[in-house]
N, C-alpha and C positions, 0 to 999 in steps of 0.2 A: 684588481685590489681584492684582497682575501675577505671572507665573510666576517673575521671578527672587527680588520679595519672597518666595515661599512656598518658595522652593528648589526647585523644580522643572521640569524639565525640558521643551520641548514641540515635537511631530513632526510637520512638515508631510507634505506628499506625497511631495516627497523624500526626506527623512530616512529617511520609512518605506519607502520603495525601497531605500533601500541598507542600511537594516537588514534586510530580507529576503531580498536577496542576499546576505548576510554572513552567516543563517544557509543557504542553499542552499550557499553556499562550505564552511562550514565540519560542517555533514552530510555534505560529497563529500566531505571530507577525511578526518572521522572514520571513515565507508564504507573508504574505500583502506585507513586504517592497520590497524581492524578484520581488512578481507579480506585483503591481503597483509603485512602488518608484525609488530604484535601484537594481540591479543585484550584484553589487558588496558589498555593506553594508548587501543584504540578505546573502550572499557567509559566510561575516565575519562573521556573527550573527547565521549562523549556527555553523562556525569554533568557537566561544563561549559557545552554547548553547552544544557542545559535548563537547569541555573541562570541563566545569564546573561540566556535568552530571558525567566524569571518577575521575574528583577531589576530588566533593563531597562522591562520593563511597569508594571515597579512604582513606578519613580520617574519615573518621562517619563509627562505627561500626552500622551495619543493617542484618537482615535476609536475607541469601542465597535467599529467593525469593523475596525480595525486591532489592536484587542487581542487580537479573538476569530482572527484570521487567523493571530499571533502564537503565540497558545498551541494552536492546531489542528497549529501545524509541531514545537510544542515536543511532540507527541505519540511524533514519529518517532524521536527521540532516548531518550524515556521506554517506546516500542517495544522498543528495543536494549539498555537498561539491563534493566528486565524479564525480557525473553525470554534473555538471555545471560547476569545474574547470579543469578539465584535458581537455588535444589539443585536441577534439576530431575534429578540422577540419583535418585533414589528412588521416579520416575514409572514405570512398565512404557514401555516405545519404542512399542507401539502405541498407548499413549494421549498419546503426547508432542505428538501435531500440535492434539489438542479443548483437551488442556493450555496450549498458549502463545499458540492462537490466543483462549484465553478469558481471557488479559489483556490483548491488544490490544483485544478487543472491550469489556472493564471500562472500560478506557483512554478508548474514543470514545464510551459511554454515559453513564462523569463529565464531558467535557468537553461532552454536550451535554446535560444536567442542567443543569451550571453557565452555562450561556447560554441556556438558555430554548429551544433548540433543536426540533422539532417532527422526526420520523419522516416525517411525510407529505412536508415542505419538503424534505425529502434525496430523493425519491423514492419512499417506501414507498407506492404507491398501489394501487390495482387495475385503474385505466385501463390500459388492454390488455396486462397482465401478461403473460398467455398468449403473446398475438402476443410480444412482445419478448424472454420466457425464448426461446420457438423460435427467433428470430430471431439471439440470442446462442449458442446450442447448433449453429445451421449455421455461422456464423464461427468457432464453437469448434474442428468438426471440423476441418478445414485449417490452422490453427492451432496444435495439438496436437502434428500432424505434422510442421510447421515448428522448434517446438521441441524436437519429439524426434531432428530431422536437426542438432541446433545441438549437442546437451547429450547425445543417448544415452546415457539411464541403463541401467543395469541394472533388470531387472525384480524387481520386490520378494521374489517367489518363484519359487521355479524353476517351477512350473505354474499355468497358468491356473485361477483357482477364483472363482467366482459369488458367494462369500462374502465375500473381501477385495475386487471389486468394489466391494461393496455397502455396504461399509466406509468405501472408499476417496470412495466419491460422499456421501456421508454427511459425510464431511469434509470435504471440497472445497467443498461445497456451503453446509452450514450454519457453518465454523469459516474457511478459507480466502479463501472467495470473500466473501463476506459479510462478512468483517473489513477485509479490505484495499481490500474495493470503496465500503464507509461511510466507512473512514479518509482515501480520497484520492480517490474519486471524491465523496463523500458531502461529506465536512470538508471539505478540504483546498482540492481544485478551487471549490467555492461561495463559500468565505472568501476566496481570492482573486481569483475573477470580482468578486464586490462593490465590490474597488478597484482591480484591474485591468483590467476585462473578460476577456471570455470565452479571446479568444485568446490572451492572457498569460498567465491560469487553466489553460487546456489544456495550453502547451507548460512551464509550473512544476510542475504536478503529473506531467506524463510523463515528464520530467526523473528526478526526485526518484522514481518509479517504478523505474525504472532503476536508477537508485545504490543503491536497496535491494537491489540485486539483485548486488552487484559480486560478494558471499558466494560467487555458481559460478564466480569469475575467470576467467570466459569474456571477451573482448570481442564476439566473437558474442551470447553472451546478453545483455548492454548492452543490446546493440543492439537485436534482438527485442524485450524487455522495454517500451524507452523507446517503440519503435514501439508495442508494444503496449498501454501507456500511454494516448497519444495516440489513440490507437484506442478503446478504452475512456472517454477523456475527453470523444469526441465524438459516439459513440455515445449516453452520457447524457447531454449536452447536449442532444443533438435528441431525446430523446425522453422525458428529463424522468423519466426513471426506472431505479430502479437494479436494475431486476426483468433486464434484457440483459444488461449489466456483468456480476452475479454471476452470471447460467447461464455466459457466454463462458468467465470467468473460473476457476467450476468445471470445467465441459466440458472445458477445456482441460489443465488440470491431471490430469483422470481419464484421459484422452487419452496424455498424457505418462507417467505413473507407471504404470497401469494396463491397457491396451490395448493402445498401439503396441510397446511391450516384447518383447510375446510376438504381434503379429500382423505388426511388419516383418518378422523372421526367416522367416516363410512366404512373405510376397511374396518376399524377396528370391530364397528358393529355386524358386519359381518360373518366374524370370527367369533365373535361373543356369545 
């Protein structure tokens, strides 16, 4: 029976091109209003931007991997709803970061449940783990610093302690790096190699890396970010694992919050 007998819809190659820039458009948008506008109209606009995406998939006949590409983007959106609407004031603030990074990571363990998804296929492997965490922990150092010449936080406590360290890598590590580097290095960038290739894959998820990021309304940080991204994107491309990605990704973060805080002040004085 033909698709318009059975009322349904159906997505060539195109179609699904511009449906997926329509939701890349409309993530950047929700981002902006989110970071600069309001919080609450961004909340909504995400709560849009995933309906529409499950709607659409649900009446329009599409390719198995255009579905799966679909609802991997519809995560990012369900990311922000998540993380931004539920109480989380009656969390203690140290445990805020294990808290929201453990339902982004629920997030990308139901979506790869629900597609038959395999851990090893995203990268979890053990082929040269070691070489690549190190590998991603020396790009991290230099990186960390570039970030913190962009963003100069404030250091979490007024002294240096071994303890929030240890805290802080503990995060970064297993809740941080590890959520966001499955979601968009793992999902995200694979779901759309599959129909895009690789290179459309890389510069769509670095993109969208980025616009996650508008939150520090830095344009500098963009920028870094989308670079970083990209970096990241190609990184596990070539090597097929996401064991680099998440040290980088950690590292650098520990780097930023954690370290350069309290060790630029000394170089600087130094030089002074």
């Amino acid at each position: 029976m033909s698709n318009y007998l059975t009322g349904k819809l159906k997505f060539n190659s195109t179609s699904f091109t511009v449906f997926i820039i329509s939701i890349f458009i409309a993530i950047l948008i929700s981002q902006y209003i989110f970071a600069y506008r309001d919080v609450t109209y961004g909340i909504v606009l995400s709560l849009l931007i995933t309906l529409s995406i499950y709607i659409v998939v649900s009446i329009v006949t599409m390719k198995e991997e255009y579905i799966r590409s679909a609802e991997s983007l519809a995560l990012i959106p369900l990311y922000v709803l998540f993380t931004s609407s539920l109480p989380w004031f009656f969390i203690n603030q140290q445990y805020m970061i294990p808290a929201v990074y453990s339902v982004i990571l629920a997030l990308c363990f139901w979506h790869m449940k629900e597609h038959g998804i395999d851990f090893r296929n995203l990268g979890f492997t053990k082929h040269k783990v070691f070489k690549y965490a190190l590998l991603g922990l020396l790009f991290a150092i230099p990186s960390g610093f570039i970030e913190y010449m962009v963003l100069t936080p404030m250091p979490p406590s007024p002294f240096f302690e071994v303890k929030y360290l240890l805290r802080d890598t503990i995060y970064m590590l297993f809740f941080v790096g590890l959520a966001e580097e499955l979601l968009f290095r793992g999902l995200i960038f694979n779901d759309l190699k599959n129909i895009f290739g690789w290179k459309s894959a890389l510069i769509g998820q670095g993109v969208l890396f980025g616009i996650m990021h508008l939150s520090w309304r830095s344009p500098l940080e963009i920028v870094f970010t989308t670079a970083a991204g990209l970096f990241l994107g190609y990184f596990y491309y070539r090597t097929n694992s996401l064991a680099g990605p998440i040290s980088m990704h950690a590292v650098n973060n520990v780097m930023l919050v954690s370290i350069v805080p309290y060790l630029y002040p000394l170089i600087a004085g130094w030089f002074s």
